[in-house]
C-alpha positions in Angstrom: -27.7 4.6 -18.4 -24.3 2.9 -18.9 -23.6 -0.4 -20.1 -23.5 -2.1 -16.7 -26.5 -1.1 -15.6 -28.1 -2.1 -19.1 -26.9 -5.5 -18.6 -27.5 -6.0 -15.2 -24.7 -6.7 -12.3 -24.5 -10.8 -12.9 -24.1 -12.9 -10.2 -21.4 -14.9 -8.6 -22.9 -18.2 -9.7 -22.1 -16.7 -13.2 -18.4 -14.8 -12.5 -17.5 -18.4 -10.9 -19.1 -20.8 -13.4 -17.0 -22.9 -16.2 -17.2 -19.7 -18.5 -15.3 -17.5 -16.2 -13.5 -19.4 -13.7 -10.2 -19.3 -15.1 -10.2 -15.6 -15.6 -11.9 -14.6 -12.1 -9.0 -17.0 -10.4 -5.9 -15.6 -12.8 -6.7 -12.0 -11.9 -7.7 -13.0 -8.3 -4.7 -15.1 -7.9 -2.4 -12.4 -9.0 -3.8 -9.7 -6.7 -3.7 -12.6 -3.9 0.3 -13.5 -4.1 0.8 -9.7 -4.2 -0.8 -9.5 -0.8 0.2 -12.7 0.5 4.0 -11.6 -0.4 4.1 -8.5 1.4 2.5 -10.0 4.9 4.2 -13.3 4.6 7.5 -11.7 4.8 6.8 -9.0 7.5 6.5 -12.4 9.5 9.5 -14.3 8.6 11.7 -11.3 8.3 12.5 -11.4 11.9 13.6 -15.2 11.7 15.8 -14.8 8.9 17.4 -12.0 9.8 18.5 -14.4 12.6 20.0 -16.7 10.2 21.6 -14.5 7.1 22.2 -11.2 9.9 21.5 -7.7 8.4 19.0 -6.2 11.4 20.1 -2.8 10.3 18.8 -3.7 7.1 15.5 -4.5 8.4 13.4 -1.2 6.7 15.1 -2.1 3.6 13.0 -4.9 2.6 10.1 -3.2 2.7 11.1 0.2 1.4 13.2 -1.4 -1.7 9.6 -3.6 -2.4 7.4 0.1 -2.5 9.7 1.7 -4.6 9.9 -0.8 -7.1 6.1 -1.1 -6.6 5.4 2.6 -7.5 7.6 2.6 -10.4 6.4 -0.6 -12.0 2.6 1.0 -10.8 2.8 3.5 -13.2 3.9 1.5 -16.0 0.4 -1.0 -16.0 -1.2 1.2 -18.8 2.0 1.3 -20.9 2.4 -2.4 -20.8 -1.2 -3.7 -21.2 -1.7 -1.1 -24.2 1.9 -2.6 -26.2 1.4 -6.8 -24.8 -2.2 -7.2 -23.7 -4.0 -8.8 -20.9 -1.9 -12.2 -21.4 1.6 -10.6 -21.8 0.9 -8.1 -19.5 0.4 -10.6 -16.8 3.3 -12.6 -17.9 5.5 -9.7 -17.8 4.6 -9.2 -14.7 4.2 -12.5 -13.1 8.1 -12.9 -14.4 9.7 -10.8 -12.4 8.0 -11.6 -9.2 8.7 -15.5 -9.5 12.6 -14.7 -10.3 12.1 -12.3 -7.1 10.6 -14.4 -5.0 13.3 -17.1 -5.6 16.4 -14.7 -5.1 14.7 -14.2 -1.8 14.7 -17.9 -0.8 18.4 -18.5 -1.6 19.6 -15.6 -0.5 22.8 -16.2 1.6 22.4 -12.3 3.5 20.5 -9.7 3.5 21.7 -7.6 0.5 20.9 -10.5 -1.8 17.6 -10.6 0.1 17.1 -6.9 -0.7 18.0 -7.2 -4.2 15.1 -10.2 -4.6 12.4 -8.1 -2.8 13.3 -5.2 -5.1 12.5 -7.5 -8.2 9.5 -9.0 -6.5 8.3 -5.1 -5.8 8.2 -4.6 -9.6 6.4 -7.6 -10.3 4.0 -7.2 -7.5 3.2 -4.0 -8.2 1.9 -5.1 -11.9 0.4 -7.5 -10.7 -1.5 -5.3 -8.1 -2.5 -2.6 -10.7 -2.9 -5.4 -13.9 -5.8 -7.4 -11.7 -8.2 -4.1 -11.6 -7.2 -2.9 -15.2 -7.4 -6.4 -17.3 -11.2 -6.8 -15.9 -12.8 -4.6 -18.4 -10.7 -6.8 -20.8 -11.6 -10.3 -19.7 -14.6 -10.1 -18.5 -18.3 -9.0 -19.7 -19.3 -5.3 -18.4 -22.2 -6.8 -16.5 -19.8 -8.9 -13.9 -17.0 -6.3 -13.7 -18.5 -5.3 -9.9 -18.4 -8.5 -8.6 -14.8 -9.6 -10.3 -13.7 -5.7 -9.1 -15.3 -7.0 -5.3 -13.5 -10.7 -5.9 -10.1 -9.0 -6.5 -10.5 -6.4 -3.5 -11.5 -9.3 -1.2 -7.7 -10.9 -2.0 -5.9 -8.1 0.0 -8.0 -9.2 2.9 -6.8 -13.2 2.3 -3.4 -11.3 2.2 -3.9 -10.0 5.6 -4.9 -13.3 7.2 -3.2 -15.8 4.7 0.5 -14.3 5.0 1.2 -14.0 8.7 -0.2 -17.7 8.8 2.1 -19.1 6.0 5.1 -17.5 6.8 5.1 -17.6 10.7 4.4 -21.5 9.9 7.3 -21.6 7.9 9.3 -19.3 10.6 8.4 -21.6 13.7 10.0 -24.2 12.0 13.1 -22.4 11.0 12.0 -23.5 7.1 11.6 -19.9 6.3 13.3 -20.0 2.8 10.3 -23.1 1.6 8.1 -20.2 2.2 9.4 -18.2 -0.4 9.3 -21.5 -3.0 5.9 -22.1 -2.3 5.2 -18.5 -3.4 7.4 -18.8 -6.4 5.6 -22.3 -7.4 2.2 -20.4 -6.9 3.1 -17.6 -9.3 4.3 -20.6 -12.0 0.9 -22.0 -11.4 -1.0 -18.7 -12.6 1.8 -18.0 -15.0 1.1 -20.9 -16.6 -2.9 -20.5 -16.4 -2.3 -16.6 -17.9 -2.3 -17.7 -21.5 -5.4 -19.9 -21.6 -8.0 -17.8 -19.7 -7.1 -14.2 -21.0 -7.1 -12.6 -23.9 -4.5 -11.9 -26.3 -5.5 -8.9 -28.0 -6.6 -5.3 -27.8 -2.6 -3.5 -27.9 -2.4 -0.2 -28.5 -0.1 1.2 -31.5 0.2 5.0 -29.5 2.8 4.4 -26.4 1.7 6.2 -23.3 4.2 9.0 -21.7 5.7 7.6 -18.2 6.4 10.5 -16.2 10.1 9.7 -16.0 11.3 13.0 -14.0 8.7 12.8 -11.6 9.3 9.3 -10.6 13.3 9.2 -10.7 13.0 12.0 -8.0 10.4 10.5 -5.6 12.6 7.5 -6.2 15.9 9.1 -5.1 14.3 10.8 -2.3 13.0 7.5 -0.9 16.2 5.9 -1.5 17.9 8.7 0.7 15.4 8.4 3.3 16.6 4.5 3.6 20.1 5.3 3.5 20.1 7.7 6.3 18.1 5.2 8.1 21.1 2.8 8.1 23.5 6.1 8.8 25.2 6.2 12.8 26.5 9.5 12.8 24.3 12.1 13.3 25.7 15.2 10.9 25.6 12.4 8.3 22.4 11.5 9.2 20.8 15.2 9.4 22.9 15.6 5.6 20.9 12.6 4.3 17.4 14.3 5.5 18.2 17.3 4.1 18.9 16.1 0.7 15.8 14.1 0.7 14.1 17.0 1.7 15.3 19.1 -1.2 14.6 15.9 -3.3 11.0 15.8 -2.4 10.6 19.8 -3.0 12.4 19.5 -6.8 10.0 16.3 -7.0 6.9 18.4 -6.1 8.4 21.8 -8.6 8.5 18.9 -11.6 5.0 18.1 -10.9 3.4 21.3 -10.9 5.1 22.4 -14.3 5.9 19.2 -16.0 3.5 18.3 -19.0 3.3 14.4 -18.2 2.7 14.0 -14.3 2.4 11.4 -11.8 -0.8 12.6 -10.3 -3.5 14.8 -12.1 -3.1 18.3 -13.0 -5.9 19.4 -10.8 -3.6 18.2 -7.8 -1.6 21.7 -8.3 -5.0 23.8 -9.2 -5.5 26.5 -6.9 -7.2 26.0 -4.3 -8.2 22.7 -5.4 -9.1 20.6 -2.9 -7.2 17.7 -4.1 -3.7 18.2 -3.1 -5.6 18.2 0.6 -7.3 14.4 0.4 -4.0 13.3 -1.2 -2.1 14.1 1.2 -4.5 12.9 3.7 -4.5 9.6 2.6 -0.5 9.6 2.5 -0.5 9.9 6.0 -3.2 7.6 6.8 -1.3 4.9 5.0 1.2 5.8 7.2 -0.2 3.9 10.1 0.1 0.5 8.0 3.4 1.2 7.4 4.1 -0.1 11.6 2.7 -3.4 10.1 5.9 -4.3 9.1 7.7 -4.1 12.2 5.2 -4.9 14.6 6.3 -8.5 14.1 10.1 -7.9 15.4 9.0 -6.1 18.0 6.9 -8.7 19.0 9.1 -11.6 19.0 11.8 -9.1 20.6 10.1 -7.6 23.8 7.4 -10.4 24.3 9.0 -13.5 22.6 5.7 -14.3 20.8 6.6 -17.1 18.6 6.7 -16.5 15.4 3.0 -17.1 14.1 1.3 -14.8 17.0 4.1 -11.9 16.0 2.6 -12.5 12.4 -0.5 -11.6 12.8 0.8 -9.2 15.8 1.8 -7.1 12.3 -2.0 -8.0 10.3 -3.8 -6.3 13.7 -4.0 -2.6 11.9 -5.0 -4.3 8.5 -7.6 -6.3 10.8 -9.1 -3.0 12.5 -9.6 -0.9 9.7 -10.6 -3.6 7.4 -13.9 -4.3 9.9 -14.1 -0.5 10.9 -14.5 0.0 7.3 -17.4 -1.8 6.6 -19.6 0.3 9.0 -18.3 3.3 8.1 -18.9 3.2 4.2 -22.8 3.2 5.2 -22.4 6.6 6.4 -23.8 9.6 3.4 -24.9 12.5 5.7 -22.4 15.0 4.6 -21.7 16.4 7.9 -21.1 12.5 9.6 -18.6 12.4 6.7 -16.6 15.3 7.4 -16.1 14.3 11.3 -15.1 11.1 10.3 -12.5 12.1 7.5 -11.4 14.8 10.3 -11.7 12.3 13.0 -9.6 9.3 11.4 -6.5 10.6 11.8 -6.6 11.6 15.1 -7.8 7.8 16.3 -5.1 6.9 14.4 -3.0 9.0 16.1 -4.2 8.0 19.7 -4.1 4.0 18.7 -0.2 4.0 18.3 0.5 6.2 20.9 -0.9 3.9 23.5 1.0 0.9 21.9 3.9 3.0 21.9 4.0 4.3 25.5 4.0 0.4 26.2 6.8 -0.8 24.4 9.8 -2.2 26.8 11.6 -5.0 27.3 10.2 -8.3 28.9 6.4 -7.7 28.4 4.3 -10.1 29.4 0.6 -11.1 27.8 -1.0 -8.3 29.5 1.0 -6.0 27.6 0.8 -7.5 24.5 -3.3 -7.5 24.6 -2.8 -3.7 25.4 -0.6 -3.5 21.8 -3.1 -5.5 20.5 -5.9 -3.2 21.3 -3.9 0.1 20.4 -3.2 -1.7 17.0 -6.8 -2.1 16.7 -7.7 1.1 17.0 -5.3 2.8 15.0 -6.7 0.3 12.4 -10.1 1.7 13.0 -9.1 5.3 12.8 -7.9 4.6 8.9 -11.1 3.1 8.4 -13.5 5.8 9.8 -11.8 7.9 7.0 -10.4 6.3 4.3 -12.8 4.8 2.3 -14.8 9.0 2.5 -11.3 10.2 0.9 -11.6 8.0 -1.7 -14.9 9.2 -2.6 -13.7 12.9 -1.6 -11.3 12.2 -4.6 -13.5 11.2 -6.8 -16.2 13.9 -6.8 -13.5 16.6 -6.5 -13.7 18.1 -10.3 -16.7 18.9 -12.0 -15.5 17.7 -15.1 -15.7 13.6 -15.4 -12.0 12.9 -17.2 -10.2 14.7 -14.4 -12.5 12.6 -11.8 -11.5 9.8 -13.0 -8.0 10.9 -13.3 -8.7 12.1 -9.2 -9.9 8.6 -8.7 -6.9 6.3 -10.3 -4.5 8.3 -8.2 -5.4 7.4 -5.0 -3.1 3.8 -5.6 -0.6 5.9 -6.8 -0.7 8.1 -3.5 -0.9 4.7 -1.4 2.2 3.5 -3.0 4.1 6.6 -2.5 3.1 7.4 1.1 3.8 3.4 2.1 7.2 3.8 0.2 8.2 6.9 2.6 6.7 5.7 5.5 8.7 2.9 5.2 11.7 5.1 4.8 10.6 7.1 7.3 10.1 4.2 9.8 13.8 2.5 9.1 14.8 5.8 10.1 13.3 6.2 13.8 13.8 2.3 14.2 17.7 2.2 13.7 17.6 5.6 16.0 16.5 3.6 18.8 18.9 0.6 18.4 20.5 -1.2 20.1 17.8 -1.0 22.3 14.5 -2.7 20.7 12.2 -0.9 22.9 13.5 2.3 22.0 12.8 1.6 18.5 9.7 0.7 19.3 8.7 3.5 20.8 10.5 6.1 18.6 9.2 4.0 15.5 5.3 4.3 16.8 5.2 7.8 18.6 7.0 9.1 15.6 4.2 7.6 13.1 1.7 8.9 15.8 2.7 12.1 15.0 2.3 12.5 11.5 -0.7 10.9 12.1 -2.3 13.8 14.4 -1.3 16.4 11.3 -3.7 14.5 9.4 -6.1 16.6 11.4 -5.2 19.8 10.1 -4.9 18.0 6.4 -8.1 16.8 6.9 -9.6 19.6 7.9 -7.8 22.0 5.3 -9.1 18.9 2.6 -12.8 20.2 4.1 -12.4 23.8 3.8 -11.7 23.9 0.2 -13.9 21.4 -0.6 -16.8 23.8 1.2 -15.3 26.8 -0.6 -15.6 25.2 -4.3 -19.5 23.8 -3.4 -20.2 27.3 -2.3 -19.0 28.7 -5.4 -20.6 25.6 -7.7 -24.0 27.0 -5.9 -23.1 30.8 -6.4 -22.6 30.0 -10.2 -26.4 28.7 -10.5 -29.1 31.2 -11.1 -31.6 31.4 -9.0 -29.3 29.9 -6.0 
């Protein structure tokens, strides 16, 4: 029995009483500007784009924020082992304020990108820090609910930040929005250091897989470049090196002795690499979430609130969807719906992409609404089974756990090229919006059907290893 269930699971009376307020709303608040950041300015991008010019640039902004969030993602345990909880947080809080402000005097879109970059680092601790300081801060027996407190954040996220910032945008006041985020992370800042603790650093530094990472980071980057690229031998150049980039990155992995994800990732026939992979390109269908505003405002001329949450409609599906499906156990239910996923992912943003043109009317926009929504709902058939697939892929409980932890990393990655990925088809399409559109949403459409076959390969191995798990047993 662990310690957890010794002492009980609390209750939210006592993770929200006097004792434990501060802490619940530091490490909730964190998580929470995180999320608000990254939906807040999917919905004002489009405005100030208007105003400071760079539409070429669009992709950037999020793809610079994911790479800085993966490489600052790996960092959490190094920092919280050498500062602690409290200047853990701070270091991470830092960055993100200075971010957030560079973004809100930024006079064009390269100063923009610069800010978002900083506030990607930041974000990214603060993401990773509001999970990993629980065990810290807070007794064992209200860890569930703080660990369901801080989850329940990235769904304020979804609703909170295409409210805030298409406010801000319909009023052309898009820069106070970023101010009011930087004043925010201030506020916890300044909260950090009475309601965590101080202590428990670690005198052994932890390896950072520093290869690993300044390939995945270079092939992102090339991704984004060729995105911004007009002639096409440059532009088939700039694939191809990111191609060969991703293929040294994935050679480092398998024989490198410090690694981003776990060994067993590279094991053969491990089922692991499978579910990983998976998830990358289920991630891929929030990666539209970010454009989905532009288009809006472009082809519909939704004001700039309605094309906000035009961009939260994919969190919205899968986030419901999700709840349902996590009450499924009968193993064979589960495989469908891991196999399934995809493929309604797939289907959802085809249909919004065959109707993206020029001039729509309300119709049309309650028919991207509704493909939205069920792309959204084809990540949460599957997702949350991966998760589990992950964790119960190895036999041995370190690697498990190891299994487990790298599912954010995976996230981070696949939104990073995704993101890449999507400035790429977008720009293809310009100057024509609906092009881009369309290119930008069949195109994710189609790496979302091959998460079929990933799915299904994910399945196989996972059948093979139980069959030889049962084979090993006498008597079986």
């Amino acid at each position: 029995m662990t310690t957890v269930e010794q002492a009980g699971t609390g209750t939210w009376r006592e993770l929200l009483g006097p004792a434990h307020l501060g802490t619940s709303l530091v490490l909730a608040g964190g998580v929470a500007l995180h999320a608000i950041n990254i939906f807040l300015t999917t919905s004002l991008l489009p405005t100030a784009i208007g105003e400071i010019g760079g539409e070429r640039l669009y992709a950037w902004s999020t793809t610079v924020f994911m790479i800085a969030s993966v490489i600052s993602s790996m960092l959490v345990s190094q920092i919280l082992g050498s500062r602690g909880p409290t200047g853990a947080y701070l270091i991470g809080l830092s960055p993100f304020v200075v971010g957030t402000v560079v973004c809100a005097i930024s006079p064009t879109m390269e100063i923009l990108l610069v800010g978002r970059a900083i506030q990607g680092f930041g974000g990214g601790l603060l993401a990773g820090l509001g999970y990993a300081v629980i065990q810290s801060a807070l007794p064992a027996h209200l860890w569930a609910k703080a660990t369901a407190l801080i989850s329940a954040m990235w769904g304020v996220g979804t609703l909170a930040g295409p409210a805030v910032g298409g406010l801000f945008a319909q009023f052309d006041a898009w820069r106070y929005a970023f101010v009011v985020l930087a004043v925010l992370g201030v506020v916890v800042a300044a909260a950090a250091p009475r309601v965590l603790p101080h202590g428990q650093r670690s005198a052994t530094p932890l390896s950072v897989p520093v290869g690993s990472l300044v390939l995945l980071t270079a092939t992102t980057a090339v991704i984004s470049v060729a995105g911004i690229l007009t002639v096409r031998v440059q532009l088939v150049a700039a694939i191809a090196v990111a191609g060969a980039l991703l293929f040294g990155f994935l050679l480092r992995e398998r024989t490198a002795a410090v690694k981003v994800l776990p060994g067993s990732t590279y094991a053969p026939g491990s089922p692991l690499k499978w579910i990983y992979l998976t998830i990358a390109i289920l991630i891929t269908g929030t990666a539209s979430e970010a454009f989905t505003p532009l288009f809006g405002q472009r082809l519909a001329g939704l004001e700039p609130v309605v094309a906000g949450f035009l961009g939260a409609v994919v969190s919205l599906g899968w986030s419901i969807t999700m709840i349902f499906s996590a009450n499924y156990s009968d193993p064979r239910t589960l495989k469908r719906l891991r196999i399934i996923g995809p493929g309604v992912l797939a289907a959802g943003l085809a249909v919004t992409g065959l109707f993206q043109y020029d001039g729509a009317g309300i119709a049309t926009v309650a028919v991207w609404m509704a493909g939205l929504l069920v792309a959204g709902a084809g990540i949460g058939l599957a997702f949350p089974h991966f998760i589990v697939a992950a964790m119960s892929s190895s036999p041995d409980p370190e690697e498990a756990g190891k299994a487990a932890a790298g599912v954010n990393t995976v996230e981070l990655i696949g939104l990073a090229l995704a993101s890449a990925i999507g400035g790429v088809l977008v720009n293809l399409g310009l100057p024509s919006h609906a092009d881009s559109a369309r290119y930008l949403l069949l195109g994710f459409a189609v790496i979302a059907a091959l998460g079929c076959l990933t799915a299904y390969r994910a399945e196989r191995a996972q059948t093979t290893i139980g069959s030889q798990d049962t084979a090993a047993v006498p008597g079986a």
